[in-house]
BADO-936713 format. One record per residue: residue number from 1; residue in one letter; z, x, y of N, C-alpha, C, O in turn; chain. Coordinates in steps of 0.05 Angstrom, whole numbers, plus 5000, padded with zeros to 4 digits. Each point is the difference from the previous one (the first is absolute). Example, Ala and Ser with C-alpha at 12.3 -4.5 7.8 and 13.67 -1.06 7.14 Angstrom:
2
PT    k  r  n_up  n_east  n_north  ca_up  ca_east  ca_north  c_up  c_east  c_north  o_up  o_east  o_north  c
PT    1  a  5156    5264     4886   5000     4982      5024  5000    5018     5024  5013    5021     5000  A
PT    2  s  4973    4972     5021   5001     5016      5024  5014    4985     5022  5004    5010     5022  A
//
This chain:
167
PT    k  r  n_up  n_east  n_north  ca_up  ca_east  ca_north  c_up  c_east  c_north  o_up  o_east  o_north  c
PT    1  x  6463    7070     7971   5010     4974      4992  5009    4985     5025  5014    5013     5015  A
PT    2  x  4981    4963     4992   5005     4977      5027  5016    4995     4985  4998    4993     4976  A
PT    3  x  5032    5013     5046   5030     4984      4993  4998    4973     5026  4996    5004     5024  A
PT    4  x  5006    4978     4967   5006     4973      5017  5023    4989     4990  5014    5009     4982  A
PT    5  x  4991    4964     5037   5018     4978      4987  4985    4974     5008  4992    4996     5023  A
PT    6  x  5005    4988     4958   4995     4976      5014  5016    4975     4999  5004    4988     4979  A
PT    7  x  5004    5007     5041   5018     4980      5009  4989    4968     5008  4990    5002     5023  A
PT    8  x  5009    4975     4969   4997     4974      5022  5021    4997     5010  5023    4998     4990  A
PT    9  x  4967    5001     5039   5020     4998      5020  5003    4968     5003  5020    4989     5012  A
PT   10  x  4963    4999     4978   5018     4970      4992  5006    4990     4986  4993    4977     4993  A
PT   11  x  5029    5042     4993   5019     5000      4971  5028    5001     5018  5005    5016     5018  A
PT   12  x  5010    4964     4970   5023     4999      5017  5017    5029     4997  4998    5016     4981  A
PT   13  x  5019    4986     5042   5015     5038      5005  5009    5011     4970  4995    5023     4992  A
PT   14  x  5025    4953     4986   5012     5013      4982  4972    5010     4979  4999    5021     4988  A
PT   15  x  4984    4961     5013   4976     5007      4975  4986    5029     5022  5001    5023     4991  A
PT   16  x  4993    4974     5027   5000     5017      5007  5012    5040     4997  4990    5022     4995  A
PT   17  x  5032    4966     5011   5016     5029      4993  5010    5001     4973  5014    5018     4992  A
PT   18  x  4977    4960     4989   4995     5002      4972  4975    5024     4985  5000    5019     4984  A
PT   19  x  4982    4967     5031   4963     5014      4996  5009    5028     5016  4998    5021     4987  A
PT   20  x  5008    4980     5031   5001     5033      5012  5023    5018     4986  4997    5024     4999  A
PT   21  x  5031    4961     4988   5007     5023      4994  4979    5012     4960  4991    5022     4992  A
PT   22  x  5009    4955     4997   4981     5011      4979  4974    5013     5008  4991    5017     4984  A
PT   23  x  4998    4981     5033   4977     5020      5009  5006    5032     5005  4985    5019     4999  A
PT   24  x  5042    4978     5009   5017     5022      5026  5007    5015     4968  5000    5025     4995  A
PT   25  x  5004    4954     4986   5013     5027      4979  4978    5011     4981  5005    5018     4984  A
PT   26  x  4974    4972     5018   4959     5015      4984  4999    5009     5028  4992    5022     4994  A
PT   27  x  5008    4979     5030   4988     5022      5026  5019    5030     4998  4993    5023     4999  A
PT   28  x  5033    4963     5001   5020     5027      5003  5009    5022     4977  5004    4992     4977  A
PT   29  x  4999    5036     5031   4996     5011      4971  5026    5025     5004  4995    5013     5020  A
PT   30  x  5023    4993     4970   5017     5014      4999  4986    5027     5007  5004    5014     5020  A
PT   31  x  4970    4992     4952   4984     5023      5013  4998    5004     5015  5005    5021     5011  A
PT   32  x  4982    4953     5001   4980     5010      5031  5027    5010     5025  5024    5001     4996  A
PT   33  x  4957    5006     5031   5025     5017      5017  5012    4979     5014  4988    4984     5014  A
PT   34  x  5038    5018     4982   5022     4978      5015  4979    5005     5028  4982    4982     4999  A
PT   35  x  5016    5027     5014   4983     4989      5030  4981    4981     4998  4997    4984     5018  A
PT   36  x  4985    5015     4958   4990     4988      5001  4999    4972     4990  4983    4983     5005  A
PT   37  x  5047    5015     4975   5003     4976      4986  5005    4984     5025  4986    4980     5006  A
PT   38  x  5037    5030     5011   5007     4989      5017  4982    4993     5025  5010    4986     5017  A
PT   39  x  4972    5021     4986   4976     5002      5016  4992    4973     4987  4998    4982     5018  A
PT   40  x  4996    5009     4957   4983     4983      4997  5009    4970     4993  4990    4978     4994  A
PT   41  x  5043    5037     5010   5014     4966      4994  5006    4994     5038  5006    4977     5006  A
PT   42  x  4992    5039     5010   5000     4978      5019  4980    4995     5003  5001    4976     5004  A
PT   43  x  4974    5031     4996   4974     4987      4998  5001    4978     4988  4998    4979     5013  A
PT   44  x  5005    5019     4964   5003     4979      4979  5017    4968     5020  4989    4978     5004  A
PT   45  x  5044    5030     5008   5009     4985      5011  4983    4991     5028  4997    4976     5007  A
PT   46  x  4995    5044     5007   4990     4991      5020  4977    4981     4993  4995    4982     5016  A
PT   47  x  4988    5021     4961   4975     4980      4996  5006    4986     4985  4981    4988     4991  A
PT   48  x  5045    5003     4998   5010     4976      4994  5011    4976     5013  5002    4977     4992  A
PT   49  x  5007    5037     5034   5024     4976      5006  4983    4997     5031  4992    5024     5000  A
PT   50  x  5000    4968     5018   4996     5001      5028  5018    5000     5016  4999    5008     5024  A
PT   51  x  5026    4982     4960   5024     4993      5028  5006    5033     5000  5017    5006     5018  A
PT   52  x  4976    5014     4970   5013     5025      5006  4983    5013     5018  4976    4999     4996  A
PT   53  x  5036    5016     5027   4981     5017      5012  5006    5024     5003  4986    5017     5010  A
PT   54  x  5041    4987     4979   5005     5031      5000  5012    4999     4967  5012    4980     4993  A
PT   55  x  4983    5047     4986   5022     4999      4977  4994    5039     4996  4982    5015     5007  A
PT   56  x  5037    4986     4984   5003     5030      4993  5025    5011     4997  5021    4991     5009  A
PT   57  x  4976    5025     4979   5024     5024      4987  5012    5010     5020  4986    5000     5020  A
PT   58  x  5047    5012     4984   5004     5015      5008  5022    5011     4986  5022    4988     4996  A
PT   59  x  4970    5045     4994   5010     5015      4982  5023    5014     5016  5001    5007     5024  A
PT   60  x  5021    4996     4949   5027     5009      5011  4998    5036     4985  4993    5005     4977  A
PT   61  x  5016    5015     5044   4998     5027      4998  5023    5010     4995  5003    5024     5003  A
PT   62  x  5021    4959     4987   5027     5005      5002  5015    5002     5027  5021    5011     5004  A
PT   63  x  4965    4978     5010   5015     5003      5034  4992    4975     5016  5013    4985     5014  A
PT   64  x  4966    5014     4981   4986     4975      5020  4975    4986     4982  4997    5012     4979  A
PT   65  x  4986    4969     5025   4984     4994      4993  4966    5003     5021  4999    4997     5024  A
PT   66  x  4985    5007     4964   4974     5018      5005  4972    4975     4997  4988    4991     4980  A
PT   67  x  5010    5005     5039   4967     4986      4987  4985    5006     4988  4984    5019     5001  A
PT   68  x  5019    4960     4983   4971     5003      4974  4978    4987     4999  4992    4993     5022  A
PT   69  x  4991    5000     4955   4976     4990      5003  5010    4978     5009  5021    4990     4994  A
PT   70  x  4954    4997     5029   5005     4974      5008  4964    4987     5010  4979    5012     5003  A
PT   71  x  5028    4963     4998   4978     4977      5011  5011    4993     5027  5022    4990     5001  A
PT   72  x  4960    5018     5026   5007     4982      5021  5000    5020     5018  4996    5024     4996  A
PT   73  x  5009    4963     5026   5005     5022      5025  5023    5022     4996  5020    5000     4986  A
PT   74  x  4971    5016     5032   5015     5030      5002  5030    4994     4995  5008    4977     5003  A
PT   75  x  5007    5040     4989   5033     4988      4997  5016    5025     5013  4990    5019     5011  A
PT   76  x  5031    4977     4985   5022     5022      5004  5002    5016     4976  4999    4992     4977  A
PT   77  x  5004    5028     5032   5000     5025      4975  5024    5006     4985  5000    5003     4975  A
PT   78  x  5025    4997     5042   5027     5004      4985  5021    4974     5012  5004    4990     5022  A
PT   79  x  5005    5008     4957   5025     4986      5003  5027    4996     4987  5005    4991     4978  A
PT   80  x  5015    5017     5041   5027     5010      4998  5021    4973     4976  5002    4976     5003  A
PT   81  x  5007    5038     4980   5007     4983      4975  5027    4979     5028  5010    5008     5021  A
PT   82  x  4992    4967     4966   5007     4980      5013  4996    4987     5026  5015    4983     5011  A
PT   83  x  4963    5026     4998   4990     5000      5027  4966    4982     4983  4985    5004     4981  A
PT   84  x  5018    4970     5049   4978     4984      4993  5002    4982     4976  5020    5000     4984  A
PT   85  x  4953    4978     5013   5009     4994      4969  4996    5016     4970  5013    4996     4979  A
PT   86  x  4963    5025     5027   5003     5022      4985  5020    5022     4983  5002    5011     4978  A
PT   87  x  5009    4987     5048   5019     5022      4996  5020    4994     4988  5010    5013     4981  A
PT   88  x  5002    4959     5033   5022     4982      4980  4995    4986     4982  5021    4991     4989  A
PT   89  x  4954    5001     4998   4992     5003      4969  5006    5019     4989  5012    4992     4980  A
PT   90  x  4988    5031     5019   4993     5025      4987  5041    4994     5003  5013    4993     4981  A
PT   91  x  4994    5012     5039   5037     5012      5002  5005    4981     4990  5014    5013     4984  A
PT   92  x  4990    4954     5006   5004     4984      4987  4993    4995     4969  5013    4988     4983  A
PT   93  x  4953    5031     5017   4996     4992      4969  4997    4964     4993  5011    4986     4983  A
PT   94  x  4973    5010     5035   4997     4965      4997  4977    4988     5021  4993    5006     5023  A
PT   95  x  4997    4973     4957   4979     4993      5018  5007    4987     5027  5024    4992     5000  A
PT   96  x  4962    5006     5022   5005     4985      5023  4978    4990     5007  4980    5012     5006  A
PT   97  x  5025    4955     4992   4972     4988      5019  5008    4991     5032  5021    4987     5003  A
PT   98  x  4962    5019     5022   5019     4993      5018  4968    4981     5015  4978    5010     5004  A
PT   99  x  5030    4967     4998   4983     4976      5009  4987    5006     5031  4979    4992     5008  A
PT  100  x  5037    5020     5002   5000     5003      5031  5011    5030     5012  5022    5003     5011  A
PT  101  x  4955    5023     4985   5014     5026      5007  5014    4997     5025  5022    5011     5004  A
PT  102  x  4966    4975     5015   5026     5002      5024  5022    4992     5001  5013    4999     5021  A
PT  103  x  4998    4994     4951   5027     4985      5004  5009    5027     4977  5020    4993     4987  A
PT  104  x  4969    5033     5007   5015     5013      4985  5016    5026     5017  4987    5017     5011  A
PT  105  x  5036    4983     4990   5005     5019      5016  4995    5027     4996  5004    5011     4979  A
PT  106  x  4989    4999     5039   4981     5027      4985  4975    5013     4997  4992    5023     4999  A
PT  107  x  4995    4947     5002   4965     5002      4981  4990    5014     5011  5001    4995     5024  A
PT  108  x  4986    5024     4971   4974     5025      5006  4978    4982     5003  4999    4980     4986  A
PT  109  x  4985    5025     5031   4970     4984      5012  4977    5016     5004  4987    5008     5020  A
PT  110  x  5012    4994     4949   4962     5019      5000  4989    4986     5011  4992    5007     5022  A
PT  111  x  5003    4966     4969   4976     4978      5014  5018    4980     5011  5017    4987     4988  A
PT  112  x  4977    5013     5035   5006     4978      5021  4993    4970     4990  5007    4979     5011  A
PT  113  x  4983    5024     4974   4981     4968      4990  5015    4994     4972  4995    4979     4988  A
PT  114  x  5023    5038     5003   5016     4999      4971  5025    4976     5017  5012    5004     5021  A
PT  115  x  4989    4969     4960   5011     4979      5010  5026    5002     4970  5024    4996     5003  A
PT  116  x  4963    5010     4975   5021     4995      4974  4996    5032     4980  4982    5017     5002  A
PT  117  x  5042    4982     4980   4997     5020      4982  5012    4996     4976  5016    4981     4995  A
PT  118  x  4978    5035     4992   5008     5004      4973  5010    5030     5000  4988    5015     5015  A
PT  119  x  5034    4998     4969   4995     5026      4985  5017    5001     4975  5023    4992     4996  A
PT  120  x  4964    5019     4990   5015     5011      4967  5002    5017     4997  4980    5014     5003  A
PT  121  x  5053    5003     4985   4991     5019      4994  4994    5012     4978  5000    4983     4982  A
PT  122  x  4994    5040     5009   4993     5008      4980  5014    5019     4986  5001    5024     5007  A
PT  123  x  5016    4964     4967   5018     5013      4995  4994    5011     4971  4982    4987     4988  A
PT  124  x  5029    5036     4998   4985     5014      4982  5031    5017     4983  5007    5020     5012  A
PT  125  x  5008    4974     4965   5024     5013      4987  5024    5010     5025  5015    5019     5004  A
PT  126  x  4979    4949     5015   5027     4998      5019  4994    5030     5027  5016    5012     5015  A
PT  127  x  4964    4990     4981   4984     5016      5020  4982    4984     5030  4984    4982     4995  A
PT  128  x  5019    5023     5020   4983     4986      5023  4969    5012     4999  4998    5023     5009  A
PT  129  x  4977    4964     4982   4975     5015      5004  4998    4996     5029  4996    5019     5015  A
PT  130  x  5005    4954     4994   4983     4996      5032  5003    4972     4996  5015    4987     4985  A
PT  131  x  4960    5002     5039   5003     4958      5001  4984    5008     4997  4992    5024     5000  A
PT  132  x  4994    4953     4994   4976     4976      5002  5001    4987     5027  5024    4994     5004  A
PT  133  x  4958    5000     5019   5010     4990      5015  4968    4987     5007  4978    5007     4993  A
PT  134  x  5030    4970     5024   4983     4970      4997  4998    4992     5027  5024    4996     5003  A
PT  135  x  4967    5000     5015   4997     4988      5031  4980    4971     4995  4983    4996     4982  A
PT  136  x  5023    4986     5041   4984     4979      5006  5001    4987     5021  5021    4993     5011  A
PT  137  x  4956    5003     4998   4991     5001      5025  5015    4965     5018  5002    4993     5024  A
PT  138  x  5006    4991     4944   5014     4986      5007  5034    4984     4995  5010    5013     4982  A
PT  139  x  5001    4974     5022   5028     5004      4998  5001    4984     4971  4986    4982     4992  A
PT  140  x  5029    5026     5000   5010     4985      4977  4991    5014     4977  5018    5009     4986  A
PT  141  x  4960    4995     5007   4980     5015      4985  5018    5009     4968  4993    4988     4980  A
PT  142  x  5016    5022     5020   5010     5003      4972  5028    4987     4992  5019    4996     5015  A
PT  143  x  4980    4998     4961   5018     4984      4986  5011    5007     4976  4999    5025     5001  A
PT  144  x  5012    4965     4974   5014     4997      4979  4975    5010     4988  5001    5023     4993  A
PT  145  x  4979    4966     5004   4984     5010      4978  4988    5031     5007  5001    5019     4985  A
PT  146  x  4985    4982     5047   5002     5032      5007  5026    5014     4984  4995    5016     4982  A
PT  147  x  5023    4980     5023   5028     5013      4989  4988    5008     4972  4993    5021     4991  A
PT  148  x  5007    4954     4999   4999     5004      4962  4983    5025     4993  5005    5022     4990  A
PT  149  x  4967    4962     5023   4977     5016      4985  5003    5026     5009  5001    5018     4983  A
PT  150  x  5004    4991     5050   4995     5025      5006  5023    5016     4985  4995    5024     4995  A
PT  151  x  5030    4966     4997   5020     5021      4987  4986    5004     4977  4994    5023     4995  A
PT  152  x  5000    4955     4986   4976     5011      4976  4980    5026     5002  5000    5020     4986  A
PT  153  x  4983    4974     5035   4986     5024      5005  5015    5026     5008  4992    5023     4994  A
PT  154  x  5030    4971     5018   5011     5024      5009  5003    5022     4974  4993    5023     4994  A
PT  155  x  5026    4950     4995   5013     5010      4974  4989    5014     4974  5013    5016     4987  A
PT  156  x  4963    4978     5007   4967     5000      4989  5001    5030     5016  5012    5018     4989  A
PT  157  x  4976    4986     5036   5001     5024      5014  5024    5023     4985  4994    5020     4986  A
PT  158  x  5025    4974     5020   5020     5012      4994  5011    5013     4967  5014    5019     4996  A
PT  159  x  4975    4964     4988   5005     4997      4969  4974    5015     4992  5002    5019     4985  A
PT  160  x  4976    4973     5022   4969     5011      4989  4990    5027     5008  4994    5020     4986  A
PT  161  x  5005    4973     5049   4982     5016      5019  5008    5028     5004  4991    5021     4989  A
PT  162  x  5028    4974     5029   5034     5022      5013  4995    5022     4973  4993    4990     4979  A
PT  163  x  5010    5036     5023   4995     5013      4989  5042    5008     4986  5011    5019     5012  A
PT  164  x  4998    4973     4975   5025     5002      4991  5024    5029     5020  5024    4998     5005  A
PT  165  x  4953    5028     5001   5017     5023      5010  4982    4999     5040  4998    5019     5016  A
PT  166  x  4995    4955     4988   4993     4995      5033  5021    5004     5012  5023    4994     4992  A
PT  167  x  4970    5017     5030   5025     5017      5019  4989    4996     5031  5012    5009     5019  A
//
């Protein structure tokens, strides 16, 4: 069976992340293996949006958080809870968009060319799963409606996907 999404990319961002999250919930399947759900929703984001050039998971092991599936260049593998914007998503439990990573104190620099970010985390019966996390190659890049829609998906992730006893 060919799983796709098809997106026009000249549908403004909210119809946009309208059409991808209803696609995202007929692609994604509680059955199928969380690696791979998650595998195919950053795919999904990365061939939706162009302003993103990095997005991917990074899963929390009860100590730190772990890279997960992702779209984009190579990343950092672990990262220490409140450390970076990662990390202080996850120790805050709240989204952060930061316009300009060099003005975040802290920020971890997989890609040197990462100018803005996003991360969400992913939260599951007041449990921390991991973020969602978003790069762009240019400043400003995510906004109020990134916020909205991606906590939807998160939350979708978290309520549907997330396997209820994930550890």
């Amino acid at each position: 069976m060919t799983q796709e999404i098809s997106i026009d990319k000249h549908l403004a961002e909210e119809e946009r992340y309208s059409l991808l999250i209803s696609q995202l919930k007929s692609l994604l399947s509680k059955e199928d293996n969380l690696i791979s759900n998650l595998s195919n929703l950053t795919a999904a984001i990365k061939e939706t949006f162009e302003k993103v050039s990095w997005v991917g998971f990074y899963l929390f092991d009860g100590q730190r958080l772990f890279l997960g599936p992702f779209q984009g260049k190579v990343a950092c593998t672990i990262i220490e809870i409140g450390k970076g914007v990662c990390g202080t998503s996850a120790e805050k439990r709240e989204t952060i968009i930061v316009p300009d990573v060099d003005k975040f104190p802290g920020h971890i620099a997989c890609d040197s060319g990462s100018k803005s970010e996003i991360v969400i985390p992913l939260i599951q019966n007041n449990r921390l799963l991991g973020v969602l996390d978003l790069d762009s190659h240019e400043y400003n890049s995510f906004g109020n409606t990134d916020k909205e829609y991606l906590i939807e998906i998160c939350r979708f992730l978290c309520e549907e996907i997330f396997p209820s006893d994930y550890k």
